[in-house]
NUMAR-76275 format. One record per residue (C-alpha): residue in one letter; z, y, x. Coordinates in nm, 2 decimals. Each point is the difference from the previous one (the first is absolute). Layout:
N
+----+--------+--------+--------+
: aa :     zz :     yy :     xx :
+----+--------+--------+--------+
:  A :      Z :      Y :      X :
...
+----+--------+--------+--------+
//
This chain:
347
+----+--------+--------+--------+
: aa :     zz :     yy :     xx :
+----+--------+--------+--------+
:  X :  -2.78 :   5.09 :   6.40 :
:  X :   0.21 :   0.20 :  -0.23 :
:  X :   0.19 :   0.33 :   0.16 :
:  X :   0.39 :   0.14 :  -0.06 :
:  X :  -0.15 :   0.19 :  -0.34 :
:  X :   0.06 :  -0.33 :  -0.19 :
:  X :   0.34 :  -0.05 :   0.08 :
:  X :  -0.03 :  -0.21 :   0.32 :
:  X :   0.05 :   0.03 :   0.37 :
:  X :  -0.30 :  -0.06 :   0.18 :
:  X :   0.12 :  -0.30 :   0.14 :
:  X :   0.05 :  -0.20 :  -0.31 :
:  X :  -0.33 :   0.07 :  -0.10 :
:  X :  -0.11 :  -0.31 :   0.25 :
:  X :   0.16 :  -0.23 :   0.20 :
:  X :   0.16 :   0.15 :   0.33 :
:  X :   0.02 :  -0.18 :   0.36 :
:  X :   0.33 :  -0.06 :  -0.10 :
:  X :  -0.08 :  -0.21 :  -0.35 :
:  X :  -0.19 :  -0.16 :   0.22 :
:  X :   0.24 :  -0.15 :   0.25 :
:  X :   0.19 :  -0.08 :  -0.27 :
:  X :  -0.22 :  -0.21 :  -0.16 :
:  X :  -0.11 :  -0.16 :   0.32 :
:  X :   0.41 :  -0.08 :   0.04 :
:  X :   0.01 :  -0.12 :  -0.33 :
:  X :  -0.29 :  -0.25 :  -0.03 :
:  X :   0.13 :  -0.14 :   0.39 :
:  X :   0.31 :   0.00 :   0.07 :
:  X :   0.21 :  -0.16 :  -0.30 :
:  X :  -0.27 :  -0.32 :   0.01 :
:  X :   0.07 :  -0.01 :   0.36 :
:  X :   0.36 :   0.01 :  -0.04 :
:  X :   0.00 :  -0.24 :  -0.23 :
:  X :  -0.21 :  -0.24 :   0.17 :
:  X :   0.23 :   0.04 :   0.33 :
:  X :   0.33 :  -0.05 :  -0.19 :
:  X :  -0.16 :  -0.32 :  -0.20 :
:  X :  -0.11 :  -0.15 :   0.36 :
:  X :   0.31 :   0.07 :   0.13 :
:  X :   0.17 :  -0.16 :  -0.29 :
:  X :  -0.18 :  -0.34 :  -0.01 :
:  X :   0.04 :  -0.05 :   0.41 :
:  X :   0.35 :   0.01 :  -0.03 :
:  X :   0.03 :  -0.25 :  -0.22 :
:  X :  -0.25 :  -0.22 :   0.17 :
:  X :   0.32 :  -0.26 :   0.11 :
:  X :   0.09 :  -0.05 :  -0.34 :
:  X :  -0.35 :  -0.01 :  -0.17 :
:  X :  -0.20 :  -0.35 :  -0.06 :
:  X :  -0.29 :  -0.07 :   0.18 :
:  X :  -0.27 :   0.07 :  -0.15 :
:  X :   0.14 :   0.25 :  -0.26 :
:  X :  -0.13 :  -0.02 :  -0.37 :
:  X :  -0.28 :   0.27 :  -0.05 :
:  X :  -0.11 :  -0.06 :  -0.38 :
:  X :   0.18 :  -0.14 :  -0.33 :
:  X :  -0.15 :  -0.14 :  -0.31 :
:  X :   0.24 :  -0.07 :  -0.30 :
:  X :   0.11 :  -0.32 :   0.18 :
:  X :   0.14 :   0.16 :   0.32 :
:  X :  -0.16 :   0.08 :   0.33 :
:  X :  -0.36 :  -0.13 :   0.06 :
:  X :  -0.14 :   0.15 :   0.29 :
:  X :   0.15 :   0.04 :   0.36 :
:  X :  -0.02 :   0.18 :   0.32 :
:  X :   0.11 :   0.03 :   0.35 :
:  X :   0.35 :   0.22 :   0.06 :
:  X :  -0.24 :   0.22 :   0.25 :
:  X :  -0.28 :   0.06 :  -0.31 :
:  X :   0.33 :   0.11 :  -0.22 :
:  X :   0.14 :   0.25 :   0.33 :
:  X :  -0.35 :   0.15 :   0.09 :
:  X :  -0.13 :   0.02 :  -0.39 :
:  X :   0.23 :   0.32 :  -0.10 :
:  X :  -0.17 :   0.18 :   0.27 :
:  X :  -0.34 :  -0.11 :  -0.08 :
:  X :   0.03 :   0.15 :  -0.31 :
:  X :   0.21 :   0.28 :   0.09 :
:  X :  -0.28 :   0.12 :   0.29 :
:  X :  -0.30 :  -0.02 :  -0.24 :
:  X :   0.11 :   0.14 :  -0.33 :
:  X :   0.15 :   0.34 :   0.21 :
:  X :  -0.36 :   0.02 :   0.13 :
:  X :  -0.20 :  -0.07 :  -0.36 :
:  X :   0.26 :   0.29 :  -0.16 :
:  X :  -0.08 :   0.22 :   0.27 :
:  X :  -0.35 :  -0.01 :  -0.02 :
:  X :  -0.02 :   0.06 :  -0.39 :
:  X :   0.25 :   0.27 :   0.02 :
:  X :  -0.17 :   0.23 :   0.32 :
:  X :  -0.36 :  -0.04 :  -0.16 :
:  X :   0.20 :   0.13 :  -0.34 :
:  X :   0.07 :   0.36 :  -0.04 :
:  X :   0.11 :  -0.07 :  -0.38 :
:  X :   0.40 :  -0.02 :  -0.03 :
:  X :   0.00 :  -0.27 :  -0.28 :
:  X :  -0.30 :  -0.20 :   0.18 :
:  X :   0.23 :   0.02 :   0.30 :
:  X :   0.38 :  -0.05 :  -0.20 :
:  X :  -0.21 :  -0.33 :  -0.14 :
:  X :  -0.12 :  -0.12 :   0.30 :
:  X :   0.25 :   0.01 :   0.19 :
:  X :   0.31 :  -0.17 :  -0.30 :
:  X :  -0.27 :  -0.24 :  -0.07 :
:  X :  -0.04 :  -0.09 :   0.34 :
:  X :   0.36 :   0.04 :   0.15 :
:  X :   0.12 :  -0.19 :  -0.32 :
:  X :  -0.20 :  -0.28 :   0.07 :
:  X :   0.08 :  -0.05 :   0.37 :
:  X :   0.35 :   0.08 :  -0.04 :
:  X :   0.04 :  -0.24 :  -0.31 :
:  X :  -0.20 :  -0.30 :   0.24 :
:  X :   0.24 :   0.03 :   0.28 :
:  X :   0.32 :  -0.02 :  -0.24 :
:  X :  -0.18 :  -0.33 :  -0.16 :
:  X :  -0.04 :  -0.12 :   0.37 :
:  X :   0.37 :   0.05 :   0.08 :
:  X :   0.19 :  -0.05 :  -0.32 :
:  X :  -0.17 :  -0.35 :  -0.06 :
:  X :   0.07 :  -0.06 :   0.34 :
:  X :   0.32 :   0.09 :  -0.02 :
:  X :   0.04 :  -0.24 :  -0.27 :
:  X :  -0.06 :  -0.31 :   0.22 :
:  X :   0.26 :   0.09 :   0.27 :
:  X :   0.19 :  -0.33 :   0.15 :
:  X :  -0.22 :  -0.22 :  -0.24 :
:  X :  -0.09 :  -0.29 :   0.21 :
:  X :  -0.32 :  -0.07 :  -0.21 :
:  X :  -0.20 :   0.30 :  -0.16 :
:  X :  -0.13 :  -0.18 :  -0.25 :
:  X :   0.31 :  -0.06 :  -0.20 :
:  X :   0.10 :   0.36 :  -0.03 :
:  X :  -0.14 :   0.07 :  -0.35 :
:  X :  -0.28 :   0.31 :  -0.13 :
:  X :   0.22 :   0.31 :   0.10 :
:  X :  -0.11 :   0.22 :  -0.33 :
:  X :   0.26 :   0.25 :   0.01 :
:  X :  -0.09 :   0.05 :   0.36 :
:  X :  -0.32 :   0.07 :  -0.07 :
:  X :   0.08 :   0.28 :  -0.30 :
:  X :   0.25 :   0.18 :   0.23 :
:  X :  -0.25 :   0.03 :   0.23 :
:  X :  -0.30 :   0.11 :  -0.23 :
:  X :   0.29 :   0.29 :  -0.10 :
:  X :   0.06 :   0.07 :   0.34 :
:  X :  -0.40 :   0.07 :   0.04 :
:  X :   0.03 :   0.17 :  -0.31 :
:  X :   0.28 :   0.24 :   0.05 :
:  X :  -0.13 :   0.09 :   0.34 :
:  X :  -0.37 :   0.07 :  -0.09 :
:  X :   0.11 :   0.23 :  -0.26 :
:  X :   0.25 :   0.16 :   0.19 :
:  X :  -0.24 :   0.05 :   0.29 :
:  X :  -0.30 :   0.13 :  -0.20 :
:  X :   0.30 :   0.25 :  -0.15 :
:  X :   0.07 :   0.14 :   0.37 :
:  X :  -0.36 :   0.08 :   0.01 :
:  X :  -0.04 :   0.39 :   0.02 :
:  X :  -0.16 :   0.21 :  -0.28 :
:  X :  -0.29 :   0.19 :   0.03 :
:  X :  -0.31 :   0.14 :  -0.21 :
:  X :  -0.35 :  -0.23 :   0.11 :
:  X :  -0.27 :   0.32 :   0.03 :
:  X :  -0.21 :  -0.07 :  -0.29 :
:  X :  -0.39 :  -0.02 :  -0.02 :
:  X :  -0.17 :   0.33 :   0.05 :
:  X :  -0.17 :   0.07 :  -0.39 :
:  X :   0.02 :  -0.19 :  -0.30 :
:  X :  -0.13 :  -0.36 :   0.05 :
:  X :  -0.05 :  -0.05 :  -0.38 :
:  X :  -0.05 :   0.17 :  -0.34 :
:  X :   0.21 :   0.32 :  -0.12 :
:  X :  -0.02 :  -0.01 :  -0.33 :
:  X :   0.13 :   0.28 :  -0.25 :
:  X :   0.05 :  -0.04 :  -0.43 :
:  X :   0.03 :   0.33 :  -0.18 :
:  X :   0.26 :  -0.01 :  -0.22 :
:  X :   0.05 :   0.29 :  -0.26 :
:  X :   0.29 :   0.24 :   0.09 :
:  X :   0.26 :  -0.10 :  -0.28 :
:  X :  -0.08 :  -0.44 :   0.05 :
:  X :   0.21 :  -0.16 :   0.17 :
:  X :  -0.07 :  -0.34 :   0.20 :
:  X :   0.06 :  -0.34 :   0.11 :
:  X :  -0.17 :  -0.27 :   0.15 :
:  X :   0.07 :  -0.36 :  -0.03 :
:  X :  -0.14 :  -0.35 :   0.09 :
:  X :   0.13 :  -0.36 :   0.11 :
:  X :  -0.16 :  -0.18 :   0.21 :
:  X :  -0.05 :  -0.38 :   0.05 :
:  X :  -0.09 :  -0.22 :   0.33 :
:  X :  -0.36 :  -0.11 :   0.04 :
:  X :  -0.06 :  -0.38 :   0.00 :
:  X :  -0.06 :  -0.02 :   0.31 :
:  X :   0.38 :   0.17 :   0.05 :
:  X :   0.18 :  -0.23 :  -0.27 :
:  X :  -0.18 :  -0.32 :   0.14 :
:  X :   0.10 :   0.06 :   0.36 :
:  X :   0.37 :   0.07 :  -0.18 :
:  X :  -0.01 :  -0.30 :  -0.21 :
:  X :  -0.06 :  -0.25 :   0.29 :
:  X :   0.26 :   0.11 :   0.23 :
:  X :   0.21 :  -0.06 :  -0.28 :
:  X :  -0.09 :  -0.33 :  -0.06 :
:  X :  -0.05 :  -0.07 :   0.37 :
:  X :   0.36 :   0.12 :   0.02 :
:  X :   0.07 :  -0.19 :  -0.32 :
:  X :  -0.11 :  -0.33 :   0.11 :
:  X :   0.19 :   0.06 :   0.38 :
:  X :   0.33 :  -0.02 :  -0.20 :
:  X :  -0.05 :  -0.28 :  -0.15 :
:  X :  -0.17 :  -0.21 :   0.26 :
:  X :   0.26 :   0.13 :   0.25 :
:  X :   0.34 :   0.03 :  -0.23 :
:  X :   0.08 :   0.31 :   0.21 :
:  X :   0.22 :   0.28 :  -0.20 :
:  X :  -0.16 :   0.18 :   0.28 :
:  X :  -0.35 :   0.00 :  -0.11 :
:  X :   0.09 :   0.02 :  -0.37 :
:  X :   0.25 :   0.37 :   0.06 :
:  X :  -0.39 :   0.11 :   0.21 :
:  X :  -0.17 :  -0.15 :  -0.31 :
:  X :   0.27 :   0.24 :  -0.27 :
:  X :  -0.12 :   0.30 :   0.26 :
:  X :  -0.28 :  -0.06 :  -0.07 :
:  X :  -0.05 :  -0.03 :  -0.35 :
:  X :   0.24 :   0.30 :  -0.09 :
:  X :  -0.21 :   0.22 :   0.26 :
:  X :  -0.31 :  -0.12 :  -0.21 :
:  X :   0.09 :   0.07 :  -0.39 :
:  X :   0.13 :   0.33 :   0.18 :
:  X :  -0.37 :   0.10 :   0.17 :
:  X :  -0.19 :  -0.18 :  -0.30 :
:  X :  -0.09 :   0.32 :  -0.10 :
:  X :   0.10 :   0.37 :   0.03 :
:  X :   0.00 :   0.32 :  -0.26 :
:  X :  -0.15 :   0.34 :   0.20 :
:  X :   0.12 :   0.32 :  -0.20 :
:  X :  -0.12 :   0.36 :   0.06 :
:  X :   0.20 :   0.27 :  -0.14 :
:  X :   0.17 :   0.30 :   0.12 :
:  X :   0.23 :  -0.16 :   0.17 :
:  X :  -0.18 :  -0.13 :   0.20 :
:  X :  -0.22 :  -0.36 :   0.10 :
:  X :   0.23 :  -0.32 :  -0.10 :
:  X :  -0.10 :  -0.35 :   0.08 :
:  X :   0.25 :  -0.27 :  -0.09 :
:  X :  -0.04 :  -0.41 :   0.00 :
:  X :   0.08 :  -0.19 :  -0.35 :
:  X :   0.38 :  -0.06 :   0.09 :
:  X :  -0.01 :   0.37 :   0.11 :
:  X :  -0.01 :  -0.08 :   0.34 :
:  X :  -0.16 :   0.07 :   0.23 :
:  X :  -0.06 :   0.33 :  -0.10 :
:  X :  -0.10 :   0.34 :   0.19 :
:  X :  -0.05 :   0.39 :  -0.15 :
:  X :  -0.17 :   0.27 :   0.17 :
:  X :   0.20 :   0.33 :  -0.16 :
:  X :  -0.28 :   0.24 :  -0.10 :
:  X :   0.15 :   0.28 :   0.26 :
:  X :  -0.01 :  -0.23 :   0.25 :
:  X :  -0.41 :  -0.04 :  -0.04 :
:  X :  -0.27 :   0.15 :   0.18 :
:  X :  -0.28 :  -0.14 :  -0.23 :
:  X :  -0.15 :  -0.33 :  -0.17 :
:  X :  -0.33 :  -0.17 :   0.10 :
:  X :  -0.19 :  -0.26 :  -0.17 :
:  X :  -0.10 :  -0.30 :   0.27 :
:  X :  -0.14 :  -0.37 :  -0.01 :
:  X :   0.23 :  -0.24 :   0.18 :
:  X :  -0.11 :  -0.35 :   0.15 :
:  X :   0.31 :  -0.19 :  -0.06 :
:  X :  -0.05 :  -0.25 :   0.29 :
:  X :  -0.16 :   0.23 :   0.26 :
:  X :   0.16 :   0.29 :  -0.01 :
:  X :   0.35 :  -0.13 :  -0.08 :
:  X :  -0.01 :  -0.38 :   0.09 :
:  X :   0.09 :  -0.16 :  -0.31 :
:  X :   0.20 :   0.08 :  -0.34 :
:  X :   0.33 :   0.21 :  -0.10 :
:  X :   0.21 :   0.26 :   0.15 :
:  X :  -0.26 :   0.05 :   0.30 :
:  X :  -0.06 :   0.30 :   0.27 :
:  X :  -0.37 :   0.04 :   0.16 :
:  X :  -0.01 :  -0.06 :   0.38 :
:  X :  -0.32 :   0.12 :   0.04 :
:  X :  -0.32 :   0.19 :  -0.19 :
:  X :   0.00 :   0.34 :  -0.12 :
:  X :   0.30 :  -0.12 :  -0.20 :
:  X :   0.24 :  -0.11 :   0.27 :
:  X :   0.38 :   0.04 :  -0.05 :
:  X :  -0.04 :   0.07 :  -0.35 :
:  X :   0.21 :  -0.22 :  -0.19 :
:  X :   0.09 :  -0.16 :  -0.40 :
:  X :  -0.12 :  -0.23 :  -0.22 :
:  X :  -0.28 :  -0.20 :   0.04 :
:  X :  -0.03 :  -0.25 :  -0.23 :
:  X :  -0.40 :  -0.02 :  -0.02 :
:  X :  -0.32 :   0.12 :   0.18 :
:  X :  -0.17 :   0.34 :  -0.20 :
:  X :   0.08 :   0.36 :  -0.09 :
:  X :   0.30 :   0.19 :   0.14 :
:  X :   0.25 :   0.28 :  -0.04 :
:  X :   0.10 :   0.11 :   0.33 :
:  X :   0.25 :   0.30 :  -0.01 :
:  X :   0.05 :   0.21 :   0.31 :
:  X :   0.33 :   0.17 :   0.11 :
:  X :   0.06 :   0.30 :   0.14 :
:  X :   0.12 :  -0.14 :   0.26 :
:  X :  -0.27 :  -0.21 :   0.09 :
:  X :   0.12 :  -0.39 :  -0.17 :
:  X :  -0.25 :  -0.12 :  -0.26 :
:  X :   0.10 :  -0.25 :  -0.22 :
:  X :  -0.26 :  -0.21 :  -0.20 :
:  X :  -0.01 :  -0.23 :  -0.30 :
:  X :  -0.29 :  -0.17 :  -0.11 :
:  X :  -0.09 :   0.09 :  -0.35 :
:  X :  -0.29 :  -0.02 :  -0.26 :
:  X :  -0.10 :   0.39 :  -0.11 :
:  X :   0.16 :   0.10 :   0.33 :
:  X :  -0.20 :   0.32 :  -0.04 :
:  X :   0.14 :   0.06 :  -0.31 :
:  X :   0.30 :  -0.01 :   0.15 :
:  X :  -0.05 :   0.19 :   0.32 :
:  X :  -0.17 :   0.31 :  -0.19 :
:  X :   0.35 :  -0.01 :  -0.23 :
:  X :   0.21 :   0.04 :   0.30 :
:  X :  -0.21 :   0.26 :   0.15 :
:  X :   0.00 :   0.18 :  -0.33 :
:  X :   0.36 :   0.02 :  -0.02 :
:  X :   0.02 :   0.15 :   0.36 :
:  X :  -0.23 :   0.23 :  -0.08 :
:  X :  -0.02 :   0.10 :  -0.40 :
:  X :  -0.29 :   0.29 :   0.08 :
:  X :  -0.19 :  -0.27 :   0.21 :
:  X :  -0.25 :   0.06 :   0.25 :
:  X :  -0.12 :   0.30 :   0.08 :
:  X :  -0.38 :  -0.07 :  -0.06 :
:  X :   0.16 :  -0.12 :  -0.35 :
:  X :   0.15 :   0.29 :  -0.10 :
:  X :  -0.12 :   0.23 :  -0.24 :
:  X :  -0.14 :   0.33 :   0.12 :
:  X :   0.25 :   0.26 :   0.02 :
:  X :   0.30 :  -0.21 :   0.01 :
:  X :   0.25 :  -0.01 :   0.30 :
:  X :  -0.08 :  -0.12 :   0.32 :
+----+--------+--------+--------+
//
């Protein structure tokens, strides 16, 4: 843990008592609340509702059914266990961003699944039979943006703090000596592995053939997401220069830079895509001696992980990440190390 000499308290150097009750509030009570108003919601209108209440909709109208007490006690099903599964990831976290993830992700989803329960409930109010009332789609997108809006805006009330990085390097430091009067910069792109593009390629088709078996604008808008989000991570440039570390996707987004005063140093890593990050693209580690870092990860093999002074380490994985790393410590440091150094010169 980092003292006040860097420019922080001591308390934002880890997470407090109080970040911690927050987060415990956070990843609890909104799910709860939700699933109590929803329950509440569905019993009132239990005079006016069909029995049993349509539960699932194909493209030609409601085909599948349950009982009105399934449709009261189901928002509080849901609302109980997804407050417990968002607690549970987010106390064994000490991370910020493994914690603001878990708990949108988590909250999004419950939150999102109660306002399908009730709005599509809603929908079938004094209908006598439930399956005449046709596939409520605009329902069901109101209430994916309702999850949406409230994950993000959860995970955004989630309090800052620095994670305590590992004690010592946990890969390479390398260093290139550059002549006094060169100047230098560092680029590369780099592409997906196969393995990356193929698990891309079938949810897009998976997604692709959804649309048109099912005919729902629903599906196809996910499917659009989908496909703009993978042109955009089909790739990313990684520059060095004395600016700083730059990573940006081939639209330009997403994109990240680590300002060169804002870095403590550069190391040189190898990354397992799947273990240590659990898949492919704008991941964060949640466990290993690279948990929290986060970036682009777009393939198993060599890394450039740069470290902040204040403790964040963002990663990108990148062929000649050496290369890179040693450029980046070289600009912090023109003389280099000291066991570099020729004799005589300044220490």
């Amino acid at each position: 843990m980092r003292n006040s000499t860097d420019g922080r308290s001591e308390g934002e150097a880890g997470m407090t008592a109080r970040d911690r009750r927050i987060v415990c509030a956070l990843a609890i009570l909104p799910s709860v609340l939700a699933a109590v108003i929803g329950a509440i919601l569905v019993a009132s209108w239990r005079t006016t509702l069909p029995d049993p209440v349509a539960t699932h909709w194909s493209s030609d109208g409601a085909d599948g059914f349950s009982g009105l007490t399934f449709v009261i006690v189901a928002p509080i099903v849901v609302g109980m266990v997804g407050p417990f599964v968002g607690a549970a990831l987010s106390i064994r976290a000490t991370d910020p961003t493994i914690i603001r993830t878990s708990i949108g992700i988590v909250a999004g989803v419950v939150i999102s699944t109660v306002a399908v329960i009730v709005s599509t409930t809603a929908c079938q109010r004094g209908v006598a039979d439930a399956a005449t009332v046709p596939t409520p789609q605009w329902q069901i997108a109101l209430s994916m943006a309702i999850g949406l809006a409230s994950g993000l805006g959860l995970a955004a009330l989630v309090p800052s703090w620095t994670a305590t990085p590992p004690a010592g390097d946990i890969g390479e430091r390398p260093f290139v000596a550059i002549g006094a009067e060169e100047r230098i910069v560092w680029t590369r792109f780099v592409s997906p592995s196969p393995g990356a593009s193929l698990i891309l390629g079938g949810s897009v088709v998976i997604l692709a053939c959804l649309a048109l078996v099912l005919r729902s604008w629903l599906v196809a808008a996910i499917l659009l997401i989908v496909v703009v989000a993978a042109i955009a991570m089909w790739g990313t440039r990684v520059t060095v220069d004395r600016t700083g570390v730059s990573v940006r996707g081939r639209l330009g987004w997403p994109r990240s830079h680590a300002a060169m005063p804002e870095i403590d140093h550069a190391e040189a890593v190898r990354v397992r895509a799947l273990r240590d990050f659990g898949g492919f693209g704008y991941r964060v580690a949640v466990h290993g001696d690279l948990k929290g870092a986060k970036g682009f990860v777009l393939k198993s093999g060599s890394a450039l992980l740069v470290v902040r002074q204040d403790g964040r380490r963002d990663i990108v994985v990148v062929d000649d990440a050496s290369t890179a790393a040693g450029v980046v410590n070289r600009l912090l440091d023109p003389e280099g190390p000291a066991e570099r150094r020729p004799a005589g010169s300044g220490q």
